[in-house]
Backbone as numpy.savetxt, mean C-alpha at the origin, in Angstrom:
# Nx Ny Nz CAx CAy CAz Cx Cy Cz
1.69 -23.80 20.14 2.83 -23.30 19.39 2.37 -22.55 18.14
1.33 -23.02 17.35 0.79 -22.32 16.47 0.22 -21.22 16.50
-0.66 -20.93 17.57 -0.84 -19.29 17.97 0.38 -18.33 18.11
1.35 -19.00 18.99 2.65 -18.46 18.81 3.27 -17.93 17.84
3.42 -18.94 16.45 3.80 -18.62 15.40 3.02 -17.51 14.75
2.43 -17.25 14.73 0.77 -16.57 13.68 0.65 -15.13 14.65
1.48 -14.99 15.47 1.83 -13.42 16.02 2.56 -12.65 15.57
1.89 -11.29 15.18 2.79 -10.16 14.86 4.19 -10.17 15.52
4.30 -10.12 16.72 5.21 -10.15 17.23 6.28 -11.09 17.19
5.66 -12.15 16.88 6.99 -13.37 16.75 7.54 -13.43 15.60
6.87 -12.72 14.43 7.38 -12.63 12.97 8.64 -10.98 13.23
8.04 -10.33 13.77 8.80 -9.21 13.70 10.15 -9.62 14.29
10.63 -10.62 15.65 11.76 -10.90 16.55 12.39 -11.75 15.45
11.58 -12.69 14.94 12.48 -13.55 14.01 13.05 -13.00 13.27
12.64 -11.77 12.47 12.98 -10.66 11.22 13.89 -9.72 11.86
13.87 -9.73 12.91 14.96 -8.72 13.72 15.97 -9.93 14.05
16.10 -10.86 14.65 17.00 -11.54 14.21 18.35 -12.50 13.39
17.42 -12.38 12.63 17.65 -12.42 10.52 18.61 -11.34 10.35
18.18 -10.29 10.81 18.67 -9.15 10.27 20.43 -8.87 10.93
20.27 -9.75 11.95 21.98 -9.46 12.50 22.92 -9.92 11.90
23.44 -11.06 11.19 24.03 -10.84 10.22 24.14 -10.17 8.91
23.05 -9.88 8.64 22.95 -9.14 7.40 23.32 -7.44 7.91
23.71 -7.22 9.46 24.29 -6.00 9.79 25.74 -5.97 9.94
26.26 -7.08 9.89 27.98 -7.88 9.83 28.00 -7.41 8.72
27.24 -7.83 7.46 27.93 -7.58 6.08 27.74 -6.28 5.61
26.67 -5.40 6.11 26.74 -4.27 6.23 27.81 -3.51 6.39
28.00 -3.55 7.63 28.75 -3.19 8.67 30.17 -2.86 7.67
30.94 -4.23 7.75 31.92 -4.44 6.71 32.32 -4.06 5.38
31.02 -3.74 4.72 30.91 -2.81 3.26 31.50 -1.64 3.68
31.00 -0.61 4.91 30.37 0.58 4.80 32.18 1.04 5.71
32.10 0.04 6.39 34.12 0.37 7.18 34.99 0.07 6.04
35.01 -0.65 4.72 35.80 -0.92 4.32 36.15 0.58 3.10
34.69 0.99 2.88 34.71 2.42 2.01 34.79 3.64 2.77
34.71 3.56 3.99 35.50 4.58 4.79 36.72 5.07 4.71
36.92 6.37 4.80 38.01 7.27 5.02 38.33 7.39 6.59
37.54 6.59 7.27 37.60 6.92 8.91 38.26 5.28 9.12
38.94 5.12 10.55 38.91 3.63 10.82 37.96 3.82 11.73
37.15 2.33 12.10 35.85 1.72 12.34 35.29 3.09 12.99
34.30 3.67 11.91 33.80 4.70 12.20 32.14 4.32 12.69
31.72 5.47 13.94 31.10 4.71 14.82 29.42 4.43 14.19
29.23 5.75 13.13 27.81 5.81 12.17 28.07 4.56 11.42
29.32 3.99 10.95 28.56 2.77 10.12 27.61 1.77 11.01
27.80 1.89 12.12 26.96 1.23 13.06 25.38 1.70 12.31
25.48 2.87 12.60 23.97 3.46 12.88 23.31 3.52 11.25
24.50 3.40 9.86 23.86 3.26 8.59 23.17 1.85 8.84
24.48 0.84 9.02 24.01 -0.71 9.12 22.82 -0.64 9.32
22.51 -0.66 10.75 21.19 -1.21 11.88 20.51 -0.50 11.11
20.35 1.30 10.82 18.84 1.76 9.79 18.49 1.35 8.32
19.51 0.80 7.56 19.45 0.14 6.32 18.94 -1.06 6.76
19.71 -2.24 7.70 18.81 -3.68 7.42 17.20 -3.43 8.75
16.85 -2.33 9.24 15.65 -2.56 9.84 14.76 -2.14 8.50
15.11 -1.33 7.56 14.27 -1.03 6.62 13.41 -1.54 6.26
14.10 -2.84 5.66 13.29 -3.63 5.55 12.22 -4.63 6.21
12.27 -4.35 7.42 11.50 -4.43 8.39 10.30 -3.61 8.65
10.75 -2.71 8.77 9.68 -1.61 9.10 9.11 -1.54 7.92
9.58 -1.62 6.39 8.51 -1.27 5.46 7.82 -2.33 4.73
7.91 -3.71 5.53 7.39 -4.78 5.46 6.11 -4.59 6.00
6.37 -4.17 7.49 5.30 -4.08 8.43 4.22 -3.35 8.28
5.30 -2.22 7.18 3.86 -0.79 7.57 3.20 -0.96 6.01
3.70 -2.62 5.09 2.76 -2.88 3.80 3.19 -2.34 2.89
4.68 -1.74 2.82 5.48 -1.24 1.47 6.22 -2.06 0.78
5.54 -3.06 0.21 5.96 -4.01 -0.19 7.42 -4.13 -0.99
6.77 -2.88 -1.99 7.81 -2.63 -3.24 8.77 -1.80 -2.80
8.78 -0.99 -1.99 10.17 -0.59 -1.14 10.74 -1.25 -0.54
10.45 -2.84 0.28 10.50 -3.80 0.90 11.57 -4.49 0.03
10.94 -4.62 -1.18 11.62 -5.41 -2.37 12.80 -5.23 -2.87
12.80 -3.53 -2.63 14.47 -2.82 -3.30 15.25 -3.05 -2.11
14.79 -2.98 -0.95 15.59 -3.22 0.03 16.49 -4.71 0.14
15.11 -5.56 -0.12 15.69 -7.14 -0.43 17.23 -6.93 -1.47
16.55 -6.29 -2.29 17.86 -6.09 -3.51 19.07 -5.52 -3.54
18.69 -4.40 -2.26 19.72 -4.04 -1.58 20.68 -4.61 -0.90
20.02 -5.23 -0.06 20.62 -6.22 1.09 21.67 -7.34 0.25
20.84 -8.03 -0.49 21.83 -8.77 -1.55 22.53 -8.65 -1.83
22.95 -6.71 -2.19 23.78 -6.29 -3.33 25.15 -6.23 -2.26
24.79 -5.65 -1.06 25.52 -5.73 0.37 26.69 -7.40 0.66
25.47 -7.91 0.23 26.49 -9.61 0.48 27.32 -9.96 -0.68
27.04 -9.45 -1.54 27.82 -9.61 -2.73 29.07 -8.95 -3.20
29.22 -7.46 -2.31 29.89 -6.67 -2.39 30.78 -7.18 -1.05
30.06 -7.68 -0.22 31.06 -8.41 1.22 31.88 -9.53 0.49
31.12 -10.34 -0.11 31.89 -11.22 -0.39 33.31 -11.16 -1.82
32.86 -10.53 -2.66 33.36 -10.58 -3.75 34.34 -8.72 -3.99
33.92 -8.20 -3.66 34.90 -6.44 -3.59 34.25 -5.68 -2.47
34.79 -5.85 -1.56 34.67 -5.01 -0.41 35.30 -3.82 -0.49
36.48 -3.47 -1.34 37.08 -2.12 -1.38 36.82 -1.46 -2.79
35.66 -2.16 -3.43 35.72 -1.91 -5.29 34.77 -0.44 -4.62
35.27 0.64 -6.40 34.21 1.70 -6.39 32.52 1.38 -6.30
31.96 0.01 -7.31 30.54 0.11 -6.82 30.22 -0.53 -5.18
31.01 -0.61 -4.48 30.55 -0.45 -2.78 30.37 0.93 -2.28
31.46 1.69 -2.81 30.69 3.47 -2.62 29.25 3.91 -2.99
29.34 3.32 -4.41 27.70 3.71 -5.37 26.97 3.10 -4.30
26.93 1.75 -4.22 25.77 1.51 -3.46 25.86 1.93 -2.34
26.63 2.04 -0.77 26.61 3.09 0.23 25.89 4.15 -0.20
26.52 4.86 -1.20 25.66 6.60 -1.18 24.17 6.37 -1.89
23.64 5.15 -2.74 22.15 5.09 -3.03 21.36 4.95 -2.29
21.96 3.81 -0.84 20.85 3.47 -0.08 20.83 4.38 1.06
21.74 5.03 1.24 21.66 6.08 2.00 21.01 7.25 1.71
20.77 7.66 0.90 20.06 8.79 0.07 18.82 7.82 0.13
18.36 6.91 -0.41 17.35 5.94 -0.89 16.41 5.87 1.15
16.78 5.31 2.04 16.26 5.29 3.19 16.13 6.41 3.66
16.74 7.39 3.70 16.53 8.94 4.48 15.37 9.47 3.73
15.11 9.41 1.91 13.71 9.67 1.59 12.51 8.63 2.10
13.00 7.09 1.95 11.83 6.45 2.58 11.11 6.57 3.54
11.92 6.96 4.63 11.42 7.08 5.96 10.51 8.47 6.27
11.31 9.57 5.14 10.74 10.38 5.60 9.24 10.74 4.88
9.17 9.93 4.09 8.01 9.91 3.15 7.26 9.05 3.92
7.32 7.90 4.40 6.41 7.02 5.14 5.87 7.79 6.16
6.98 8.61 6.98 6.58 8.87 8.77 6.02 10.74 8.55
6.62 11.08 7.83 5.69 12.69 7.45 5.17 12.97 6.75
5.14 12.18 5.53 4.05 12.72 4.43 2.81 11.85 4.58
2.52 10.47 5.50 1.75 9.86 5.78 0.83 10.79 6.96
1.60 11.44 7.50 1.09 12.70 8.50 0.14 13.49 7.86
0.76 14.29 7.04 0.21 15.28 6.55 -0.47 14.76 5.65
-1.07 13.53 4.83 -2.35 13.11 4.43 -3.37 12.68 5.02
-3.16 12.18 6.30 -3.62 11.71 7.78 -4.46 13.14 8.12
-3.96 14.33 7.86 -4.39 15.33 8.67 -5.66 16.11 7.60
-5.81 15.89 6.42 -6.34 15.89 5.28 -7.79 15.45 5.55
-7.61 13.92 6.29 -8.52 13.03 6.16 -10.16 13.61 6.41
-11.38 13.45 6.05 -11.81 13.93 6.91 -12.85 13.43 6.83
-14.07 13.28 7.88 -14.91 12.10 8.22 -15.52 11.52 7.35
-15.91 11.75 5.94 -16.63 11.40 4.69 -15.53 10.18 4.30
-13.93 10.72 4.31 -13.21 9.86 3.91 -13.31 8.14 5.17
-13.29 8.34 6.32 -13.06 7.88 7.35 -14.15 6.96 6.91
-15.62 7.39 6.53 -16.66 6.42 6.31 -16.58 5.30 5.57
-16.38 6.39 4.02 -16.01 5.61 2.96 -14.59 4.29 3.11
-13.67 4.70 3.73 -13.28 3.64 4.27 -13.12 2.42 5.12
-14.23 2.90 6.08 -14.83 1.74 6.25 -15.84 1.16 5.64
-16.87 1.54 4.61 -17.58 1.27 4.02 -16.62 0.34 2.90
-15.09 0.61 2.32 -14.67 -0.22 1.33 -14.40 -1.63 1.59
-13.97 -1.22 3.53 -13.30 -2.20 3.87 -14.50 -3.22 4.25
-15.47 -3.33 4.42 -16.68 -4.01 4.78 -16.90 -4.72 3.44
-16.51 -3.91 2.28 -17.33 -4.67 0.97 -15.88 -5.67 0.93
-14.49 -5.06 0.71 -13.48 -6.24 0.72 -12.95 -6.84 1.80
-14.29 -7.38 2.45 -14.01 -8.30 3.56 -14.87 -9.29 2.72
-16.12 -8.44 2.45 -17.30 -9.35 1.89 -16.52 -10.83 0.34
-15.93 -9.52 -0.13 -15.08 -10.41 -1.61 -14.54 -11.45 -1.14
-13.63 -10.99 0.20 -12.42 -12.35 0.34 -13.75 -13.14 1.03
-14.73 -13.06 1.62 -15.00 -14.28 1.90 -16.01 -14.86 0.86
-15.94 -14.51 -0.16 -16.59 -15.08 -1.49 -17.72 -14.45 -1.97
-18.46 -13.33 -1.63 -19.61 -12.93 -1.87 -19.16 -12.10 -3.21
-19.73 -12.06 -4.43 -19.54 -11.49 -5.50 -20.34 -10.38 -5.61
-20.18 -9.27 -6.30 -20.89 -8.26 -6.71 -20.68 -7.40 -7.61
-22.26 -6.95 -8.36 -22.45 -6.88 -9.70 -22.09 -5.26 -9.46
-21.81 -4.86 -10.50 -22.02 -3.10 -10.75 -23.74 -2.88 -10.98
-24.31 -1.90 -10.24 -25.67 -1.67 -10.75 -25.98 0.01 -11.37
-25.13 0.20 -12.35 -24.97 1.42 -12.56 -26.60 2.18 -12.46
-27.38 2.06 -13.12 -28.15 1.95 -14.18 -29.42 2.24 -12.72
-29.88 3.90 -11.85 -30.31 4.09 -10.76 -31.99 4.59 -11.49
-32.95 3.84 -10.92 -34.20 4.80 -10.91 -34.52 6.12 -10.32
-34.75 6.85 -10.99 -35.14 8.33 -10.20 -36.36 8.63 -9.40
-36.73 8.06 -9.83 -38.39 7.68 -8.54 -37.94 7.11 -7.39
-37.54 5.65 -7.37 -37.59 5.13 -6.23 -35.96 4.72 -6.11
-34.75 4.91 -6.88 -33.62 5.19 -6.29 -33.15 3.11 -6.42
-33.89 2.59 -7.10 -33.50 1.07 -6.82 -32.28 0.57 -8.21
-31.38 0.10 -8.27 -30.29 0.21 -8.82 -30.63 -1.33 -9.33
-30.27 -1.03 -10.79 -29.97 -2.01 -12.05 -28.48 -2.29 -12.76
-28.60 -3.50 -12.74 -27.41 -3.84 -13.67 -27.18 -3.58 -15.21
-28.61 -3.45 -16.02 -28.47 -2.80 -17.28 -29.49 -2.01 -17.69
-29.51 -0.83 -18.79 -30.75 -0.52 -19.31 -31.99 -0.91 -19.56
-31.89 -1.81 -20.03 -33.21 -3.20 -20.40 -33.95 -3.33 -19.28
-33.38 -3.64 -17.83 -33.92 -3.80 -16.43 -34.43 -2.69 -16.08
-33.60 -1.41 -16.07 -34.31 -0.26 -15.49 -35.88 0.81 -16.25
-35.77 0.04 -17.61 -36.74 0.89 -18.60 -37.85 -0.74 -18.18
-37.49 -1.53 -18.42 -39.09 -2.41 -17.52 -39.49 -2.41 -16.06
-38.39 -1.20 -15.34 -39.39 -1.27 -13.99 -39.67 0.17 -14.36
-38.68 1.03 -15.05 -39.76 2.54 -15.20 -41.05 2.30 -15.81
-41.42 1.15 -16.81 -42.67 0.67 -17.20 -43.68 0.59 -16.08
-42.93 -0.10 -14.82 -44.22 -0.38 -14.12 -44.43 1.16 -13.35
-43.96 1.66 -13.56 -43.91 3.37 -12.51 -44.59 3.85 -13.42
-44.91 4.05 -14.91 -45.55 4.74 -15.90 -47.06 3.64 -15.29
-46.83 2.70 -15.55 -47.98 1.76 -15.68 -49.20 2.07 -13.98
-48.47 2.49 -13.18 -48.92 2.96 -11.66 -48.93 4.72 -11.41
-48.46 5.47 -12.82 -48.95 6.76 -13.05 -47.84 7.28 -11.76
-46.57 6.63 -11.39 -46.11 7.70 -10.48 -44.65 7.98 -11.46
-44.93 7.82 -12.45 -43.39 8.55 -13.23 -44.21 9.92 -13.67
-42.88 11.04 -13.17 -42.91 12.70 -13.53 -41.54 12.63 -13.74
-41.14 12.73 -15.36 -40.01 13.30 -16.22 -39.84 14.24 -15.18
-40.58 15.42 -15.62 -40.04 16.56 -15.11 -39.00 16.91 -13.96
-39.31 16.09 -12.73 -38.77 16.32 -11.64 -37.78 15.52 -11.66
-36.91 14.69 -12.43 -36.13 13.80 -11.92 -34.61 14.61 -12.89
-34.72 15.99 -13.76 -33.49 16.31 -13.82 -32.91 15.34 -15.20
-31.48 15.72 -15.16 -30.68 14.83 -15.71 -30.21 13.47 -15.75
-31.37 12.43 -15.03 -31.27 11.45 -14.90 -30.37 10.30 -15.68
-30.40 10.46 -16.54 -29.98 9.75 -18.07 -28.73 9.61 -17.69
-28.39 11.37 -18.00 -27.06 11.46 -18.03 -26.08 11.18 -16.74
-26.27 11.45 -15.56 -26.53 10.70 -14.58 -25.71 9.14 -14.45
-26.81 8.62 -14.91 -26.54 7.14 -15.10 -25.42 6.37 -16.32
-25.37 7.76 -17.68 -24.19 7.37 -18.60 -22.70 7.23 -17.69
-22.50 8.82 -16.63 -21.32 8.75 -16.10 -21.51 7.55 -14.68
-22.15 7.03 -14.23 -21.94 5.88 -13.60 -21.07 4.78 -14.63
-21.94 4.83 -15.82 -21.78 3.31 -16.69 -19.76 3.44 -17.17
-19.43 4.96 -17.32 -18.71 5.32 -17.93 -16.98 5.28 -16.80
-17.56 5.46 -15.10 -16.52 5.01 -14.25 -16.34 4.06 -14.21
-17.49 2.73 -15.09 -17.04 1.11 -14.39 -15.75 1.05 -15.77
């Protein structure tokens, strides 16, 4: 039963279930501020207002998730207490305006940054996601701003990196010359943490 529970899928049916009354009180807001009798789109506001919050649960929009919660509320409150008052219009025309940008910002502008992407990014993201896998399972890690130009081996502070350039002077393979702007270099590392 516990594998059961701990499925995408069984959280989503339960949340789609949830959601059918909260399309009654919908429903009832959106016919009662009508100029139409039982007009057949309040159907189709209902059902796309309470999946909202569904779908932008799922796809990790938390904080759109959240206004929706607030939404939904504002829906039962307006069912219960003024079903024919002017703020049941206000809210009809916010969340309606409010979901037609959500959606279309989630499902096309997620496109067209998608199409942007390009394999450097693709790496680096899996490269982030490897290090915050590493965090959640407890492995800590230091910033090592602070890079040798000889041999490229990364320090956590100045102090560390000028006693191993010691031993590179001390073994005659440090050449200033060739290593550039090193310094500076290493200030704008220190200066992104």
């Amino acid at each position: 039963m516990k594998k059961i529970i701990e499925k995408d899928l069984f959280g989503i049916i339960a949340m789609a279930i949830l959601l059918i009354p909260q399309i009654a009180h919908t429903l009832y807001v959106f016919e009662a501020n009508s100029h139409y009798d039982h007009p057949w789109f309040s159907w189709c506001y209902a059902i796309g207002v309470d999946l909202a919050i569904l779908i932008f649960t799922v796809k990790g929009w938390l904080r759109t998730a959240f206004f929706y919660l607030f939404v939904t509320l504002a829906h039962n409150l307006v069912y219960q207490f003024m079903p024919e008052g002017v703020w049941s219009s206000v809210l009809l025309s916010i969340v309606q305006s409010a979901t037609i940008f959500s959606f279309c910002h989630l499902f096309f502008k997620k496109k067209e940054v998608e199409e942007k992407t390009s394999k450097t990014d693709d790496i680096l993201s899996e490269e982030a996601l490897k290090i915050h896998r590493a965090i959640e399972a407890g492995v800590r890690f230091k910033p090592q701003p602070y890079v040798c130009p000889e041999c490229g081996e990364c320090f956590e502070n100045s102090k560390q990196l000028n006693g191993h350039i010691s031993a590179h002077k001390t073994r005659k393979e440090w050449e200033p010359e060739k290593y550039g702007a090193w310094e500076l270099e290493n200030d704008q590392r220190i200066q992104l943490l």
